[in-house]
C-alpha positions in Angstrom: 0.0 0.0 0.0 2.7 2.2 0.8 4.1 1.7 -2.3 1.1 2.4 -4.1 0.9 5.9 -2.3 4.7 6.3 -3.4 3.8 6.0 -6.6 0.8 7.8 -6.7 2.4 10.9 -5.4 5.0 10.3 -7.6 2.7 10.3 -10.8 0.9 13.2 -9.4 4.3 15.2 -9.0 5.4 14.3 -12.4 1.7 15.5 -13.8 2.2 18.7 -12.2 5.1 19.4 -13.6 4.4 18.5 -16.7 1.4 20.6 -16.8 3.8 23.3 -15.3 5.6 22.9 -18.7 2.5 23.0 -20.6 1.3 26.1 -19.0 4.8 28.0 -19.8 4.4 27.0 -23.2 0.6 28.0 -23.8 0.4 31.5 -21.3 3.6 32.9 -20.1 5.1 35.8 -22.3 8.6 34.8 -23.5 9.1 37.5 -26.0 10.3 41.0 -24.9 9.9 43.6 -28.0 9.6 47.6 -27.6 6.4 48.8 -29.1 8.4 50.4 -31.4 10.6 48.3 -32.8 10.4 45.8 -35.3 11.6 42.3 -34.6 12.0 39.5 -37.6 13.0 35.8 -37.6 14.5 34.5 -40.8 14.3 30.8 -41.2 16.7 29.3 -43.9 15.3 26.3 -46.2 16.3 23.0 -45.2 18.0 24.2 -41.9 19.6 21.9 -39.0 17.6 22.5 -35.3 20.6 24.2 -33.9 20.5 26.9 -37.1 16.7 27.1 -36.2 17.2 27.9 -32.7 20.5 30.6 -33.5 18.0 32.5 -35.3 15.7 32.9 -33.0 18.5 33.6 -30.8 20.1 36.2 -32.3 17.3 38.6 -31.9 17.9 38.7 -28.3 13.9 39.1 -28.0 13.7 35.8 -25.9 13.3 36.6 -22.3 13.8 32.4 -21.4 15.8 31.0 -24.0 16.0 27.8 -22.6 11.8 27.4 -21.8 12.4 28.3 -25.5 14.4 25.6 -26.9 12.6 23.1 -24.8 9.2 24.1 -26.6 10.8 23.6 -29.9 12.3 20.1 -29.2 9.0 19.1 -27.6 7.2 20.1 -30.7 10.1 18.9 -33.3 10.4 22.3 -34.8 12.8 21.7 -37.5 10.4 18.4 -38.8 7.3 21.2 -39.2 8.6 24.7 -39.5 8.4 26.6 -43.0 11.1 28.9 -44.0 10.7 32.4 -44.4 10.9 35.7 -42.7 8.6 36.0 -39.9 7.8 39.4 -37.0 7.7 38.7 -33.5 5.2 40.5 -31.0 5.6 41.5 -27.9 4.3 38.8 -25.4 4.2 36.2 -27.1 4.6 32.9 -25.7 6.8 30.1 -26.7 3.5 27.9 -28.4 2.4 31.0 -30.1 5.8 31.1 -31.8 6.2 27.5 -33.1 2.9 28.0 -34.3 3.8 30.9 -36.3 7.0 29.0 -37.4 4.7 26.2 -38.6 1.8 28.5 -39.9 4.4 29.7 -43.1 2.7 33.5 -42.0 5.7 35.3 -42.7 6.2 38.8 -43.6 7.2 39.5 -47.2 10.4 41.7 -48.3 10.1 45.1 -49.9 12.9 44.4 -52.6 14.1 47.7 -54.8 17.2 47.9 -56.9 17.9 50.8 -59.6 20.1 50.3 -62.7 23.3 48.1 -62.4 26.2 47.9 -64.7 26.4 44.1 -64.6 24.7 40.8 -63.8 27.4 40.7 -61.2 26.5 44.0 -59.2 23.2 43.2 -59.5 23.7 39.8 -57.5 25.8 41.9 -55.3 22.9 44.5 -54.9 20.5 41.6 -53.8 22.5 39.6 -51.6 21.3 39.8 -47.6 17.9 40.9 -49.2 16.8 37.3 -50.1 17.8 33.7 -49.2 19.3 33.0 -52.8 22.9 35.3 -52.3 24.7 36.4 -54.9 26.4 33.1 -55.9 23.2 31.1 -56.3 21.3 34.1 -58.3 25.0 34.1 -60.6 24.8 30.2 -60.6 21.5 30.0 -62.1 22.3 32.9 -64.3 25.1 31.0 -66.0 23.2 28.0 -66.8 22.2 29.2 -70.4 20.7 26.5 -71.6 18.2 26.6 -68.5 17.7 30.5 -69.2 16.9 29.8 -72.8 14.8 27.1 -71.9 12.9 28.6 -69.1 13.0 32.4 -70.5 13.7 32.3 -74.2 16.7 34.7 -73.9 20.0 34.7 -75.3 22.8 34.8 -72.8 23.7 38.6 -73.6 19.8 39.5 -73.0 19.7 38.0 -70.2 20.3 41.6 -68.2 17.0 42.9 -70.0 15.1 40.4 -67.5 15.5 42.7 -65.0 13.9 46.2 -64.6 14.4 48.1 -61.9 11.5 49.0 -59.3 10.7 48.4 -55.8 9.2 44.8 -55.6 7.3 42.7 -52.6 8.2 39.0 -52.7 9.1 36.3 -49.5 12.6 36.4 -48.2 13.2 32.8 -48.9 13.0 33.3 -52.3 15.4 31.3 -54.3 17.4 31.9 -57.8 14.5 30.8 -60.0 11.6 31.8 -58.2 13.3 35.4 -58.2 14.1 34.7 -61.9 10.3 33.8 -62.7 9.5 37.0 -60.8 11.8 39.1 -62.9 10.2 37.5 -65.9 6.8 38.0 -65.4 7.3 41.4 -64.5 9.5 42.0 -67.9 6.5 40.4 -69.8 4.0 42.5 -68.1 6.2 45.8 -68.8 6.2 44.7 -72.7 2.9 44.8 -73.7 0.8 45.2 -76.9 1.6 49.0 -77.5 5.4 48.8 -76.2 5.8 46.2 -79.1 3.5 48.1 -81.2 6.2 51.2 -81.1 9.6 49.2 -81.2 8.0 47.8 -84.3 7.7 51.0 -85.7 11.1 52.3 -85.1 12.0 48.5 -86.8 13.5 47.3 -83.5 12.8 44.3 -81.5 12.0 44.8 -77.7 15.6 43.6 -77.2 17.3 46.0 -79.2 15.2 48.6 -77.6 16.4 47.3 -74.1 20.0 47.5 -75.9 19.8 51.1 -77.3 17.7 52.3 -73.8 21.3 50.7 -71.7 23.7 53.0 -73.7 21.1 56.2 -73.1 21.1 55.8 -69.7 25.0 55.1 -69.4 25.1 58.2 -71.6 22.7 60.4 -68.9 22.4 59.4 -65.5 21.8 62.3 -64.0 18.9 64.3 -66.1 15.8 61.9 -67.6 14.8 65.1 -69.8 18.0 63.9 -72.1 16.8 60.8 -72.7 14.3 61.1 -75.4 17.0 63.6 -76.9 19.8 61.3 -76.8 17.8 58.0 -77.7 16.3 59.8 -81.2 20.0 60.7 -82.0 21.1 57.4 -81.6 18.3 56.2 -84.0 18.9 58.4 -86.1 22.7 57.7 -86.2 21.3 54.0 -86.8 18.8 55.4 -89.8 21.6 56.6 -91.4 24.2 54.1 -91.5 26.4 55.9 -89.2 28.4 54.1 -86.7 26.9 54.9 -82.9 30.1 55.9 -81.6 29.0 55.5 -77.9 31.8 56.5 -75.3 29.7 53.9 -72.5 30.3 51.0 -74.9 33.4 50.9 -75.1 33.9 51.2 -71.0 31.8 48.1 -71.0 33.9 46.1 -73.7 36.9 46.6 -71.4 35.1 46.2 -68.6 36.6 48.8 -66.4 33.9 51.1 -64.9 36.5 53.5 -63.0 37.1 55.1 -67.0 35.8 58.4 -67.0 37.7 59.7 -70.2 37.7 57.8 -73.4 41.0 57.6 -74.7 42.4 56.5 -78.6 43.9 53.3 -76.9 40.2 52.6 -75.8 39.0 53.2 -79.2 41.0 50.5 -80.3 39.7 47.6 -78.4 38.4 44.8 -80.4 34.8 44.1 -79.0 31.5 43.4 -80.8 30.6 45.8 -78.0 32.7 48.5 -79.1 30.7 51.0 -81.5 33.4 52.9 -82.7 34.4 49.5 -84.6 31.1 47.6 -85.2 27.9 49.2 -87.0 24.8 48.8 -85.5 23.6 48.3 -81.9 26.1 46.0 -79.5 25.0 42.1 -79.3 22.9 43.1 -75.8 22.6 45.8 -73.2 25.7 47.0 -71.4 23.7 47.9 -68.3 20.4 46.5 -66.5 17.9 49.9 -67.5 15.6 51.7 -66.1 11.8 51.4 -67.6 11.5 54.8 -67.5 14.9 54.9 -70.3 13.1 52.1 -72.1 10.4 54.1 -72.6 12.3 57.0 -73.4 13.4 55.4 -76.6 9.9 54.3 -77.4 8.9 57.9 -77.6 11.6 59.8 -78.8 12.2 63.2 -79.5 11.3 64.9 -82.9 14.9 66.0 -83.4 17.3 65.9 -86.1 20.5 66.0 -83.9 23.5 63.8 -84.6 26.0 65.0 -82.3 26.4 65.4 -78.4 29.1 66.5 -76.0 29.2 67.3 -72.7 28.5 70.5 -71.4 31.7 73.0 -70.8 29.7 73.9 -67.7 30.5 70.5 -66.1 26.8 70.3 -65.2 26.4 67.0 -66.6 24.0 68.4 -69.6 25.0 68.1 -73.5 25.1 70.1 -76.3 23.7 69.1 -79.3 23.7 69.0 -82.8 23.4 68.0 -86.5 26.0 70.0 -87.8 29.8 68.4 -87.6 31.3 72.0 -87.5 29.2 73.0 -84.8 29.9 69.6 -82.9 33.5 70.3 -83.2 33.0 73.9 -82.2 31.4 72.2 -78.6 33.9 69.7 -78.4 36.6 72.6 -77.9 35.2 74.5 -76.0 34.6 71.2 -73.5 38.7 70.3 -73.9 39.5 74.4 -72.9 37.4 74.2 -69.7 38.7 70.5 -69.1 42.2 72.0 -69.1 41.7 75.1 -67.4 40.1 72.9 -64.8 42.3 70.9 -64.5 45.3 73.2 -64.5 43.4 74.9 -61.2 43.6 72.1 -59.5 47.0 71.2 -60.2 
């Protein structure tokens, strides 16, 4: 009998503190956010327990960290969790997390990038701001044969996937299902009446995309240039003249710290390099701005030629359809170059 009573006390012990346990885990606040302050959990795909609990961690929102971890072994977090970014609340309690860890609720990302010069500073530009970092997005990028497949793009279009604009997708977003974004949003962007007007100035949406890169290297400062500088170019490409672009050439070298074209640059052999080859480069030398794309949709109504830059140094150009006139401008840009620069000597 005695040992009966033993044992009874014994299960009634372990009962209450078992239901000790439960009650922690159902109604005691474990998370300790100011009002003001935004708290977020990222969850990686595929992640080990220990990478689970580290993240949750590193937010230092947990008041019990050990309560914590006991509720997430008890409920085999890393068999039922979802990936993804996900907000804490002030007061939650340990069951109300792992329930939002399982739910997949999570909070999507506000994702903006503006124009970048290569595939590779674009991947750069996005790493940190999904799961895929920049050596997945450039793995997947390689694969040609997949982007052909999946996107019908040549591998020197493939830049023209991306336009740049503030976009809302979930953190753990990976290389293609960023990709597939992209592309639905580059289909979107060309519809009937973008196609109507490339078609019109005889150019296929990717030679738009190609022209609109080398307008906005051209002008990055002032958008009213860019009808002005996109109908020159086209009508450079009207009359059989070669485009003579200054941004080409930078990217054909492939060193973006250039900021005066020299002879030697002239000279080097790329099909990128309009001083050499007729006709628009093989792709775009930049990732380009909608607005810009749309700039060379609806171009100007002038007959100019020629450009230079401003002797002002404000950024602006001169312009032109006369060749005496252009070399007038041109002069008058090398004097204040060199007066500059003998000031500040």
């Amino acid at each position: 009998m005695d040992r009966l009573k033993k044992f009874g006390l014994f299960f009634l012990f372990s009962c209450f503190l078992t239901s000790c346990g439960f009650f922690t885990d159902r109604f005691n606040s474990n998370v300790s956010i100011n009002d003001s302050t935004e708290v977020y959990v990222y969850l990686p795909t595929n992640a080990s327990l220990d990478t689970l609990l580290n993240s949750v961690k590193k937010t230092q929102a947990i008041k019990n960290f050990a309560s914590f971890e006991k509720s997430a072994r008890s409920h085999n977090l890393v068999k039922v969790y979802r990936p993804g970014r996900y907000r804490l609340k002030n007061g939650m309690t340990n069951y109300e997390l792992i329930r939002l860890f399982k739910s997949g609720k999570q909070v999507p990302v506000k994702l903006s990038f503006h124009y970048a010069r290569t595939l590779n500073l674009l991947a750069g530009k996005l790493n940190g701001k999904i799961e895929a970092d920049s050596t997945a997005l450039m793995k997947f990028w390689s694969d040609h044969k997949k982007m052909k497949e999946l996107y019908r793009v040549q591998p020197e279009n493939i830049p023209m996937l991306f336009l740049p604009n503030t976009y809302e997708l979930y953190w753990n977003t990976d290389a293609r299902e960023f990709t597939d974004k992209m592309f639905k949003e580059y289909e979107k962007f060309w519809n009937e009446d973008r196609k109507e007007k490339a078609k019109k100035l005889g150019l296929t949406p990717e030679q738009v995309v190609t022209l609109a890169s080398i307008v906005q290297s051209e002008q990055t400062k002032y958008k009213d240039e860019w009808p002005i500088i996109a109908k020159l170019y086209l009508n450079r490409l009207k009359a059989g003249m070669m485009l003579q672009a200054d941004p080409t050439v930078i990217y054909a070298i492939g060193d973006f710290t250039i900021t005066r074209v020299l002879q030697k640059h002239l000279e080097f052999e790329s099909p990128y390099n309009t001083y050499l080859h007729y006709g628009l480069p093989p792709g775009p030398i930049m990732i380009t701005e909608g607005e810009c794309i749309d700039a060379v949709l609806n171009p100007s109504d002038d007959n100019f030629i020629f450009m230079c830059a401003k002797e002002d140094f404000s950024g602006r150009h001169n312009f032109t359809a006369s060749l005496a006139e252009h070399d007038r401008n041109a002069n008058k840009y090398r004097k204040a170059l060199s007066k500059w620069q003998r000031e500040n000597d």
